[in-house]
PyMOL Python script that loads the backbone (N, CA, C, O; Angstrom):
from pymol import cmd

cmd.read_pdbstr("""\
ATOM      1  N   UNK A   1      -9.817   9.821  26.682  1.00  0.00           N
ATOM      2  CA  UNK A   1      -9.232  10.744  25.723  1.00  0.00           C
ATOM      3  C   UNK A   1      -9.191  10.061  24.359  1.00  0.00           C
ATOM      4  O   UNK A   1      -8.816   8.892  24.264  1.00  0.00           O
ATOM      5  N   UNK A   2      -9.607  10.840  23.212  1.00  0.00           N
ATOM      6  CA  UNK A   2      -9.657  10.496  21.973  1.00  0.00           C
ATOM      7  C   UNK A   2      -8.487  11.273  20.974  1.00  0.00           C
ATOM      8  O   UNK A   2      -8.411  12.502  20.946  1.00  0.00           O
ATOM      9  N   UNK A   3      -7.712  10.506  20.271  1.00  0.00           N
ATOM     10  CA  UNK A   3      -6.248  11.108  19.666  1.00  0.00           C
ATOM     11  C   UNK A   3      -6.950  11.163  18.621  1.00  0.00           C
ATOM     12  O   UNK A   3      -7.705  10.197  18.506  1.00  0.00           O
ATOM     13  N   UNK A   4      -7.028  12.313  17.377  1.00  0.00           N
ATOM     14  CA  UNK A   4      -7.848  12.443  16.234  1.00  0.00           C
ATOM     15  C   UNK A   4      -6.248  13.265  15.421  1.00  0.00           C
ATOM     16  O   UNK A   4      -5.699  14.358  15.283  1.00  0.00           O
ATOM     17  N   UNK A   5      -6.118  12.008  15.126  1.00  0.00           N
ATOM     18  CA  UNK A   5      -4.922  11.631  14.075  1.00  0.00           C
ATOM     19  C   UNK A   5      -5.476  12.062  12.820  1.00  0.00           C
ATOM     20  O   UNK A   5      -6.330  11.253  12.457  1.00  0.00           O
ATOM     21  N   UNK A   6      -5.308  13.158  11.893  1.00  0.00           N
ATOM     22  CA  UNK A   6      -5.460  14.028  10.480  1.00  0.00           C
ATOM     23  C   UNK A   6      -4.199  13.870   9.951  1.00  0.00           C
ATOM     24  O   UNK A   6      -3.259  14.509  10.425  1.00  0.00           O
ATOM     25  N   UNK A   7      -3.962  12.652   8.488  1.00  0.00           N
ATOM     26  CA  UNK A   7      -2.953  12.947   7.498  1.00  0.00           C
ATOM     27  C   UNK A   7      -3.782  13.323   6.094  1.00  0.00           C
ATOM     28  O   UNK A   7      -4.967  13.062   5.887  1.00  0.00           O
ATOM     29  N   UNK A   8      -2.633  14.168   4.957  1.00  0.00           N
ATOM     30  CA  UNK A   8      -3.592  13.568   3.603  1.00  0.00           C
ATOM     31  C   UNK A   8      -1.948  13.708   3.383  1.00  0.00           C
ATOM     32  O   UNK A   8      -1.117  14.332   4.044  1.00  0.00           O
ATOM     33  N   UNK A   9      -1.814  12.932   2.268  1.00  0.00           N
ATOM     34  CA  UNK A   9      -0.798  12.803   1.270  1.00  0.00           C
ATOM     35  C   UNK A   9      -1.008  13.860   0.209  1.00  0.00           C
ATOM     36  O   UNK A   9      -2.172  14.156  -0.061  1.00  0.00           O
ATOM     37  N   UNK A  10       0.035  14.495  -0.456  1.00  0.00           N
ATOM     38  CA  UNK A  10       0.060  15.597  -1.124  1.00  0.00           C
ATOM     39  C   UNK A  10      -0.694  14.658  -2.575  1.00  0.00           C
ATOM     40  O   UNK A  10      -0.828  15.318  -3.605  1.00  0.00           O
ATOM     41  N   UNK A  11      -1.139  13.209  -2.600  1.00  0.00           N
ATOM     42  CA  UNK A  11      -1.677  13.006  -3.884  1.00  0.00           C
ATOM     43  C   UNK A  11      -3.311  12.834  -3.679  1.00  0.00           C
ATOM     44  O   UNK A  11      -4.075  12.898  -4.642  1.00  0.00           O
ATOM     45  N   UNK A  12      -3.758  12.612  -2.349  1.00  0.00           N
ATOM     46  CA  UNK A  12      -4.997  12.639  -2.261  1.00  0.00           C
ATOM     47  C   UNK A  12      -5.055  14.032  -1.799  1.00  0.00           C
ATOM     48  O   UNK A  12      -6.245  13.805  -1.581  1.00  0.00           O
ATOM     49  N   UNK A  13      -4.950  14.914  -1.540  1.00  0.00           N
ATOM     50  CA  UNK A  13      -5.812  16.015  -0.716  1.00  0.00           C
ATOM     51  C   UNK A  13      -7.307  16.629  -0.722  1.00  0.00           C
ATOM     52  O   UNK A  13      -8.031  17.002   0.201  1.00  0.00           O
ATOM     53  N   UNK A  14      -7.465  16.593  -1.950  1.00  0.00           N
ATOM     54  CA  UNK A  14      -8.616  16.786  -2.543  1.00  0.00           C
ATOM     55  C   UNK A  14      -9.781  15.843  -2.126  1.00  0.00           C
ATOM     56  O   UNK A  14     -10.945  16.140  -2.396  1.00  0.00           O
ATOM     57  N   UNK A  15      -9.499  14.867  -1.561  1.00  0.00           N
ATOM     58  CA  UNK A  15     -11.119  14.006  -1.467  1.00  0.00           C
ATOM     59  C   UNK A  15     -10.970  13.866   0.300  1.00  0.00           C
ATOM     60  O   UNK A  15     -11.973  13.828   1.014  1.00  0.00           O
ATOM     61  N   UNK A  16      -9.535  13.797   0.863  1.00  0.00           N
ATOM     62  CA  UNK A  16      -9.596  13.743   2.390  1.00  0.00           C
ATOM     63  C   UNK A  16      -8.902  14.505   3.315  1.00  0.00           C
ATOM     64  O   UNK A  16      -7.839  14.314   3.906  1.00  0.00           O
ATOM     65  N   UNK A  17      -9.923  15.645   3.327  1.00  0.00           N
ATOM     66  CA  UNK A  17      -9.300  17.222   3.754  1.00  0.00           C
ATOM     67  C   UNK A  17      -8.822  16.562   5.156  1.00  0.00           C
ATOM     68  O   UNK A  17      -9.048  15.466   5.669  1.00  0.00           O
ATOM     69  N   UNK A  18      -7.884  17.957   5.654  1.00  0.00           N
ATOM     70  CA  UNK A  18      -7.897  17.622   6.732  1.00  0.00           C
ATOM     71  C   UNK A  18      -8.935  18.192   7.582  1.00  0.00           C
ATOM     72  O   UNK A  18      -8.996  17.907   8.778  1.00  0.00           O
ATOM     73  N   UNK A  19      -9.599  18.837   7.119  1.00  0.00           N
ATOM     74  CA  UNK A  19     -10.834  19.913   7.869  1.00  0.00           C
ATOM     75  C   UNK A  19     -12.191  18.450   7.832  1.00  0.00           C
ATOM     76  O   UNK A  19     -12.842  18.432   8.876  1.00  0.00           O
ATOM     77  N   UNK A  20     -12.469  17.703   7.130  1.00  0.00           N
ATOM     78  CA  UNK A  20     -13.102  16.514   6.831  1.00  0.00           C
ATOM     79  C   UNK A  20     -12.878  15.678   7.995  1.00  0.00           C
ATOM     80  O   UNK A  20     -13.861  15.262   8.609  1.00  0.00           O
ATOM     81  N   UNK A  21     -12.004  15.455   8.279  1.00  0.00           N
ATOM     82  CA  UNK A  21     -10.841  14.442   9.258  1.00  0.00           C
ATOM     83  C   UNK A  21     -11.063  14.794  10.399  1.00  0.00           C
ATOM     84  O   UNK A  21     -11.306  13.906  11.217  1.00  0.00           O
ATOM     85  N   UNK A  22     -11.058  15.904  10.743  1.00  0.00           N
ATOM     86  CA  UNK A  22     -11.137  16.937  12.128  1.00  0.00           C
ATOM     87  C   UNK A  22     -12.460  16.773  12.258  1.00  0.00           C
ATOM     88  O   UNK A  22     -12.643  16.069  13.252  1.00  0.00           O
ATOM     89  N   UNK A  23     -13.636  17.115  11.672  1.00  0.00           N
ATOM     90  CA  UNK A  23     -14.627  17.462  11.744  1.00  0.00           C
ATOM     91  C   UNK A  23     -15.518  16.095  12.246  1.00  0.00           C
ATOM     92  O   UNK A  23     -16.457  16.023  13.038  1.00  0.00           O
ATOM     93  N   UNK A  24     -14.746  14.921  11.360  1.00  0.00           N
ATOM     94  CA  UNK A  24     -15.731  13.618  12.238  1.00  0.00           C
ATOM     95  C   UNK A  24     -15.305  13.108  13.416  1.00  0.00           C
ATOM     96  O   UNK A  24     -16.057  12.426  14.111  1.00  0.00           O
ATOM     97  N   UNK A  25     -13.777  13.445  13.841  1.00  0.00           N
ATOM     98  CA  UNK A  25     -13.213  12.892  14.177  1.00  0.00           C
ATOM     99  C   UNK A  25     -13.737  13.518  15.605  1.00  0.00           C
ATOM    100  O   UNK A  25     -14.079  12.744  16.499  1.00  0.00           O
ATOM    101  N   UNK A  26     -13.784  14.760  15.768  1.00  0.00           N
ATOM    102  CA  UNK A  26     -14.693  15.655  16.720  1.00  0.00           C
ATOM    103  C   UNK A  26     -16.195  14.935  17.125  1.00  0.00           C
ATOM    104  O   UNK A  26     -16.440  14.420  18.216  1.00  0.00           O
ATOM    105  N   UNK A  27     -17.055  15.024  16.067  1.00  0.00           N
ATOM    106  CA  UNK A  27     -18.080  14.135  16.061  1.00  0.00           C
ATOM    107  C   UNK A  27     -18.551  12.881  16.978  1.00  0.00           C
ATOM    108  O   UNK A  27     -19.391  12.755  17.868  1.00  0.00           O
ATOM    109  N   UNK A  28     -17.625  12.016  16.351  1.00  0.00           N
ATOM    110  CA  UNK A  28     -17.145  11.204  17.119  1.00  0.00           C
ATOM    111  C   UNK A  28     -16.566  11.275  18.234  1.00  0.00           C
ATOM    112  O   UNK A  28     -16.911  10.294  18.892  1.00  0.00           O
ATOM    113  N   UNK A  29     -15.536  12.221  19.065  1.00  0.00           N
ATOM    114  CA  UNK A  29     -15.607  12.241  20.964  1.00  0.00           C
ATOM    115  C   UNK A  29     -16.852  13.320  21.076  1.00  0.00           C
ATOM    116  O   UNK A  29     -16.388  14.252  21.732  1.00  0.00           O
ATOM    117  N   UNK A  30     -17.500  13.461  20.916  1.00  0.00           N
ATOM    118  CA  UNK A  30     -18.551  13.964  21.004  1.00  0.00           C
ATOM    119  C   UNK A  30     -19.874  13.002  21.311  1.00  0.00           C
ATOM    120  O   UNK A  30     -20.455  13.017  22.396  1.00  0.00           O
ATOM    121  N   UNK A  31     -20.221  12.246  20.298  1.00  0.00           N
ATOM    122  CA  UNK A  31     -20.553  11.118  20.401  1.00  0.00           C
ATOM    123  C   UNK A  31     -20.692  10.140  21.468  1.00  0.00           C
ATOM    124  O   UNK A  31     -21.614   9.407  21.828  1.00  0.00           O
ATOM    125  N   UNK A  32     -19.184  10.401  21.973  1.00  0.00           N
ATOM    126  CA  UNK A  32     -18.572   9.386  23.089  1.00  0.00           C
ATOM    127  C   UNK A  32     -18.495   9.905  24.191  1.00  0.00           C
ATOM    128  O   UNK A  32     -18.198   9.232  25.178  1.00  0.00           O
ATOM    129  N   UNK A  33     -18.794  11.452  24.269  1.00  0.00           N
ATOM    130  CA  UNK A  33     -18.676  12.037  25.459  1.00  0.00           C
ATOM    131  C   UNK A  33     -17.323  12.237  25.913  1.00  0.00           C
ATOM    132  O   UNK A  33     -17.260  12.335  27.139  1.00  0.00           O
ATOM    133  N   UNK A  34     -16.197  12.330  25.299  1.00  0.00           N
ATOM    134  CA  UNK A  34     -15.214  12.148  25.705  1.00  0.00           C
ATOM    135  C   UNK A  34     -14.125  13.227  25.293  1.00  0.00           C
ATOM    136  O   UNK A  34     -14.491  13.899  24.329  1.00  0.00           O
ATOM    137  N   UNK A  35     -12.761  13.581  25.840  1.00  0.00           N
ATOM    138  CA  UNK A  35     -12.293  14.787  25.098  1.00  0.00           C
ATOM    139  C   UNK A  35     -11.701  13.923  24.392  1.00  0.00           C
ATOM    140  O   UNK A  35     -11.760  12.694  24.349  1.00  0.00           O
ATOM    141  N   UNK A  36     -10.710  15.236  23.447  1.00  0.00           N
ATOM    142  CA  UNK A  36     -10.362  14.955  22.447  1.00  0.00           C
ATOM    143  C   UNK A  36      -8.910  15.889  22.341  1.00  0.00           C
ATOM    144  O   UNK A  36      -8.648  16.962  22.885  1.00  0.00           O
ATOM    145  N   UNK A  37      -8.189  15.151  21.539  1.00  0.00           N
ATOM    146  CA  UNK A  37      -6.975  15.806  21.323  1.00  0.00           C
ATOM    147  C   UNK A  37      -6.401  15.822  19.883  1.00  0.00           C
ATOM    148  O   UNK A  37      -5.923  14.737  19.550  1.00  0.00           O
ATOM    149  N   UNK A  38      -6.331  16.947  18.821  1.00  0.00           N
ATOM    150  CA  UNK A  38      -6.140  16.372  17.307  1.00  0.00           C
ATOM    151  C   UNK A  38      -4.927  17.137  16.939  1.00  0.00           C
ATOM    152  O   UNK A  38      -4.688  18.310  17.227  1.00  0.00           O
ATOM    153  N   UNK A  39      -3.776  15.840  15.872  1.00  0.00           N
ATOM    154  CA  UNK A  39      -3.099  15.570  15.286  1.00  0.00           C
ATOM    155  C   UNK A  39      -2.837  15.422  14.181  1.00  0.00           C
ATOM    156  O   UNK A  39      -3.222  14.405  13.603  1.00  0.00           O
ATOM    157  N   UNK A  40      -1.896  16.651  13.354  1.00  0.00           N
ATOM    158  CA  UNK A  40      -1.871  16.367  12.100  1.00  0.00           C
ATOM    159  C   UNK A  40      -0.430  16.369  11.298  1.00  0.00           C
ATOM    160  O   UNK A  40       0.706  16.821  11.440  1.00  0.00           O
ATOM    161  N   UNK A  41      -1.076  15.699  10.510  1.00  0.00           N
ATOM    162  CA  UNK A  41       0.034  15.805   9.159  1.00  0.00           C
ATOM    163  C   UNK A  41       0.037  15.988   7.891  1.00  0.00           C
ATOM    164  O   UNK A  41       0.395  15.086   7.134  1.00  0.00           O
ATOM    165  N   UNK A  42      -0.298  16.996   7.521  1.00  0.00           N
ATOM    166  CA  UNK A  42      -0.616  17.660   6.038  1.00  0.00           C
ATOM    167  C   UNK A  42       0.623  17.440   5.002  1.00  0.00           C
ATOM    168  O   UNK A  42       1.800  17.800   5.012  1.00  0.00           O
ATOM    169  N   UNK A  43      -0.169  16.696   4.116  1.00  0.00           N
ATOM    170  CA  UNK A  43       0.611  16.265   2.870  1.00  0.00           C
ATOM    171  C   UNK A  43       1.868  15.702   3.336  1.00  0.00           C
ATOM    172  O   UNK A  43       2.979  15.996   2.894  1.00  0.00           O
ATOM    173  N   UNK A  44       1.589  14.802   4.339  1.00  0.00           N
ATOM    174  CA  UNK A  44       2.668  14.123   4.481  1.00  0.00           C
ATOM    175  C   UNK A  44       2.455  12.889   4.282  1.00  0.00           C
ATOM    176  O   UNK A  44       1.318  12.524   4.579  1.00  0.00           O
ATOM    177  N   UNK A  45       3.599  11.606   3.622  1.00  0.00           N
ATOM    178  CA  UNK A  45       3.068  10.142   3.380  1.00  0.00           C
ATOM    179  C   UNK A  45       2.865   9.668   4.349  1.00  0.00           C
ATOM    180  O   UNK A  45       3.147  10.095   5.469  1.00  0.00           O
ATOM    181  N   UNK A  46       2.043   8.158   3.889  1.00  0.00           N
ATOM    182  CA  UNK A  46       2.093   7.497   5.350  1.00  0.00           C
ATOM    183  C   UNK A  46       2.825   6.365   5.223  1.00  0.00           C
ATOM    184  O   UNK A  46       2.523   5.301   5.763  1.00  0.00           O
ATOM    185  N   UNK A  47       3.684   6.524   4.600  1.00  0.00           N
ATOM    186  CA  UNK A  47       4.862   5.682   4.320  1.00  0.00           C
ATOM    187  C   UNK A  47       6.040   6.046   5.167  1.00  0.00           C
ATOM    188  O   UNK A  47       6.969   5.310   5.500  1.00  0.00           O
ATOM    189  N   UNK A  48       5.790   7.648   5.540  1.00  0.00           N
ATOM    190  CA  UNK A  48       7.225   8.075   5.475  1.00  0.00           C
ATOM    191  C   UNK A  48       7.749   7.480   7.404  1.00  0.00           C
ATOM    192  O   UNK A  48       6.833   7.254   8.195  1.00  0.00           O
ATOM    193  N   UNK A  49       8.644   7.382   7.680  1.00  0.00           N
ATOM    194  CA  UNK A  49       9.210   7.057   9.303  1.00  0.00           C
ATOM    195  C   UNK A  49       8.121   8.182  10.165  1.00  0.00           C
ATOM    196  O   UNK A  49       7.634   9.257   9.814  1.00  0.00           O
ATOM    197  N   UNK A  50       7.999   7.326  11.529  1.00  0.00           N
ATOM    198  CA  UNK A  50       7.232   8.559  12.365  1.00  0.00           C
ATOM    199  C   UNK A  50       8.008   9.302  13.034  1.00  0.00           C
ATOM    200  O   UNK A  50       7.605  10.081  13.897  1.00  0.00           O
ATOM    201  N   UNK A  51       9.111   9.158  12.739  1.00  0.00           N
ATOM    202  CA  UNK A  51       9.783  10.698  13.206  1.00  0.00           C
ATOM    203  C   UNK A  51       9.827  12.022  12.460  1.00  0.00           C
ATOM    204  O   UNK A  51      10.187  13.085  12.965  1.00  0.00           O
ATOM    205  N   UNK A  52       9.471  11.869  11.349  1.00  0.00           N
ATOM    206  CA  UNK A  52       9.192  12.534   9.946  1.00  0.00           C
ATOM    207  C   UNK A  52       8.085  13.607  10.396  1.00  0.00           C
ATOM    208  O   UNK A  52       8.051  14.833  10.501  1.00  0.00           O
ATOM    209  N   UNK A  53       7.166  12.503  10.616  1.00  0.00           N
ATOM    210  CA  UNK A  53       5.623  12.769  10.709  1.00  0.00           C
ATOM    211  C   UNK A  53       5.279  13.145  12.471  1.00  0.00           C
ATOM    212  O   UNK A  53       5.002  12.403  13.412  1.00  0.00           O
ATOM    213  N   UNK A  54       5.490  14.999  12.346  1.00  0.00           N
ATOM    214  CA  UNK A  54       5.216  15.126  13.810  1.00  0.00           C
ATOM    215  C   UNK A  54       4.002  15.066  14.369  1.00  0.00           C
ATOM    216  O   UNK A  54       3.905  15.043  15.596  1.00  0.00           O
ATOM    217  N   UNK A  55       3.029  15.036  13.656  1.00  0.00           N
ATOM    218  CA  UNK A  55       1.565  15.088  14.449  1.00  0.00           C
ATOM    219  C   UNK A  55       2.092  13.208  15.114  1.00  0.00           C
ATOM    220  O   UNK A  55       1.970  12.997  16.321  1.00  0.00           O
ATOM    221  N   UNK A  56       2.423  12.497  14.537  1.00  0.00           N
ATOM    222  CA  UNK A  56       1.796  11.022  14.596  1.00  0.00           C
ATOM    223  C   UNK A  56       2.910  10.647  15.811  1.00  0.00           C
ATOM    224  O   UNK A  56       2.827   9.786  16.686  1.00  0.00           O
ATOM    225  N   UNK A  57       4.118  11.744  15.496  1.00  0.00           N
ATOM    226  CA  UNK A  57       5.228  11.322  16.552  1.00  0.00           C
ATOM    227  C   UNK A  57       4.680  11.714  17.951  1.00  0.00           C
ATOM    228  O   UNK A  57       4.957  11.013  18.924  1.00  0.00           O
ATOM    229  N   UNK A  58       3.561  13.319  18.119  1.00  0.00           N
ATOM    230  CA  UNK A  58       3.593  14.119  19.288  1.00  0.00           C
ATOM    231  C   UNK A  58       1.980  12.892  19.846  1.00  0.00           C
ATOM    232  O   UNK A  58       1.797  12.596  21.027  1.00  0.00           O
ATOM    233  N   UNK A  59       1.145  12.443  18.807  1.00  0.00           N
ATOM    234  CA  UNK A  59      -0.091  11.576  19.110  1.00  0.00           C
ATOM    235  C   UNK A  59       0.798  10.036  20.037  1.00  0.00           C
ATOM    236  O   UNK A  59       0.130   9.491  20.916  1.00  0.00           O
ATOM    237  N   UNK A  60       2.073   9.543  19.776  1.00  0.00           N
ATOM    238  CA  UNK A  60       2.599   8.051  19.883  1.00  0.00           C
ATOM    239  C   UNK A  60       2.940   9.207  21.517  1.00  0.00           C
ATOM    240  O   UNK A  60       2.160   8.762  22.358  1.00  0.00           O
ATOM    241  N   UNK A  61       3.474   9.990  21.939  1.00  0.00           N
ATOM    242  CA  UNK A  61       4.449  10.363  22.833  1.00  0.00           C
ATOM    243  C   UNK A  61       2.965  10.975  23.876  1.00  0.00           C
ATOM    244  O   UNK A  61       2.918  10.739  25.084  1.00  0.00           O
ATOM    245  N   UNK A  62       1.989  11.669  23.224  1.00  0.00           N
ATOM    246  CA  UNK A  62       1.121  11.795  24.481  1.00  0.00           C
ATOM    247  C   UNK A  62      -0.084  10.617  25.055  1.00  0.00           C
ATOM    248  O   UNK A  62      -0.905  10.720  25.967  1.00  0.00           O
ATOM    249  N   UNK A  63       0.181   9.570  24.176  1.00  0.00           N
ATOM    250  CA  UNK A  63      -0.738   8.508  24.507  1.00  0.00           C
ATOM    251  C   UNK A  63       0.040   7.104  25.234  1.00  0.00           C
ATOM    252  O   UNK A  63      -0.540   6.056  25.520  1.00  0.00           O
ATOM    253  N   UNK A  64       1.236   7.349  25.400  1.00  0.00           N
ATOM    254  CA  UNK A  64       2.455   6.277  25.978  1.00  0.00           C
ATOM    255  C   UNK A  64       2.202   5.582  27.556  1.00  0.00           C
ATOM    256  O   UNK A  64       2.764   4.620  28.081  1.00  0.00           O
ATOM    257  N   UNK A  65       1.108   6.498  28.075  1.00  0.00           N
ATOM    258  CA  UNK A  65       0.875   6.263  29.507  1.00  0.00           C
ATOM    259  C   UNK A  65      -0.172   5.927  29.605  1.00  0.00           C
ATOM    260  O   UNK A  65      -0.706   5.958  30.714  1.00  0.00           O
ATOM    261  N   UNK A  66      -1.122   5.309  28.053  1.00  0.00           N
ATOM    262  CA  UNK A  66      -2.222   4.650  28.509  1.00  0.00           C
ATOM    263  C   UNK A  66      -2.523   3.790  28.426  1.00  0.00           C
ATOM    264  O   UNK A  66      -3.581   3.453  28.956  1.00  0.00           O
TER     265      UNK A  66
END
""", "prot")
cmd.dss("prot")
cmd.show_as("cartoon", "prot")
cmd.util.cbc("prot")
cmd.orient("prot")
């Protein structure tokens, strides 16, 4: 299983969509033959705590058993 973790910060959005993010990130378990599971966080920092940030909190909580 491949976790395809998508943030942009509300100051980049413009150069690293999240549709950009998704799209290689796909590519890539594709690539690998492998599934895939994707996670996001739109215009959120990556500064901010990961409890903040639910894609990155629900990506840490479904990957805990591997």
């Amino acid at each position: 299983m491949l976790g395809i973790y998508c943030r942009t910060s509300k100051a980049r959005k413009e150069k690293y969509t999240i549709e950009n993010q998704k799209d290689n990130g796909i590519k890539c378990a594709q690539k690998l033959g492998v599934p895939y599971r994707i996670y996001v966080d739109d215009g959120i920092s990556g500064t901010t705590d990961d409890s903040i940030r639910g894609g990155l909190s629900d990506l840490f909580r479904d990957f805990s058993d591997y």
